[in-house]
C-alpha angles and dihedrals in degrees: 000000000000124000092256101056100052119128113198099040137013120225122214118223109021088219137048098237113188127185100233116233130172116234089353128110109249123203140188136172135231120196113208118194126191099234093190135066094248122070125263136220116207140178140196129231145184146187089208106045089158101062104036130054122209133203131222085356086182144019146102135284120212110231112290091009136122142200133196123234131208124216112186115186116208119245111277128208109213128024124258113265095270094349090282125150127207096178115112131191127211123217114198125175138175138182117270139203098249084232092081132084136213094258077062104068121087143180090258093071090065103051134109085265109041117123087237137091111248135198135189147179132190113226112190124222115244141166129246091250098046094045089114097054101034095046097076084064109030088097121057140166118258100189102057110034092081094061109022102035110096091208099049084094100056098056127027116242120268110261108240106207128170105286111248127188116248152114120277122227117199108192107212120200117204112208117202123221120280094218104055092095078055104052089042085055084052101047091040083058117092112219127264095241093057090048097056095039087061090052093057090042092054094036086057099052087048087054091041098057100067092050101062092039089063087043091053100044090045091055092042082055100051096055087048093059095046095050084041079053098047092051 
């Protein structure tokens, strides 16, 4: 169900707009109004509870009454890929007996098999400069988008849990090269040309060496004979 056609409650804004800073705490408001004449119970929800903080995230609005919510987003380190927010936030609310307070009201009165009606509605989260591209698709249907929506079954669903303040840790692996054992083979290696350089080199001084040997012992005969001669 979209913001707007909520009937127990109005939303404002449609969309949760935050002014982006690094390393700075970053904070929006959302105003929510009872809209009927009973009093209604409401929560608020996230797919990212680490990074952002809400207050009040529950309670109950009297007939004809609103209340303003804060949503605080924890300093971030490094900007969103082209300032662009995938977080969503889910607003459910349900009619209530006036007897109850807001310490009253749990997560078990939302669910699937509570004896309430509930109603929600999905806000996305966007950024003062990209209001006017993100805001076609901050409100979406919940209902529907399980069922209807072709690409529901490529991806799962994102899991909306009760927003909670604290700091976020990403792990990073860092994968060496799986050819680096290949190119030290190659380098190790001596090239062909060289190799078979050295082999001519070696095959010419072993035909050499006879050679000289029958030079020697003719001349080494020669003078033999002459002396034998002289003599």
């Amino acid at each position: 169900m979209a913001a707007t056609d909520m009937n127990f409650i109005s939303v404002d804004p449609i969309e949760i707009c935050f002014a982006f800073e690094l390393n700075q705490q970053i904070s929006c408001s959302l105003r929510l109004s009872n809209k009927t004449e009973d009093h209604v119970g409401f929560k608020v929800k996230t797919t990212s509870p680490k990074k952002y903080c809400v207050r009040p995230n529950s309670g109950i609005l009297p007939p004809r009454s609103s209340s303003d919510i804060t949503i605080t987003m924890q300093a971030q380190k490094e900007a969103p890929v082209g300032m662009l927010c995938r977080d969503k936030f889910l607003i459910q609310s349900i009619l209530v007996d006036s007897t109850l307070d807001a310490k009253d009201v749990t997560s078990d009165m939302f669910s699937s098999t509570s004896k309430y009606v509930v109603e929600e509605a999905r806000l996305g989260v966007v950024f003062n400069h990209h209001q006017s591209s993100a805001s076609s698709s901050s409100a979406e249907s919940s209902m529907p988008a399980a069922n209807g929506d072709p690409s529901s079954s490529r991806s799962p669903p994102p899991v909306l849990v009760e927003a909670s303040c604290s700091n976020i840790v990403e792990e990073r692996k860092l994968i060496e090269p799986d050819d680096d054992n290949e190119k030290k083979q190659q380098i190790s290696q001596p090239p062909q040309a060289v190799l078979q350089e050295h082999q001519e080199l070696r095959q010419k001084s072993e035909s050499s060496f006879p050679v000289v040997v029958v030079v020697v012992i003719a001349v080494v005969a020669i003078l033999l004979a002459y002396l034998i001669k002289k003599n």
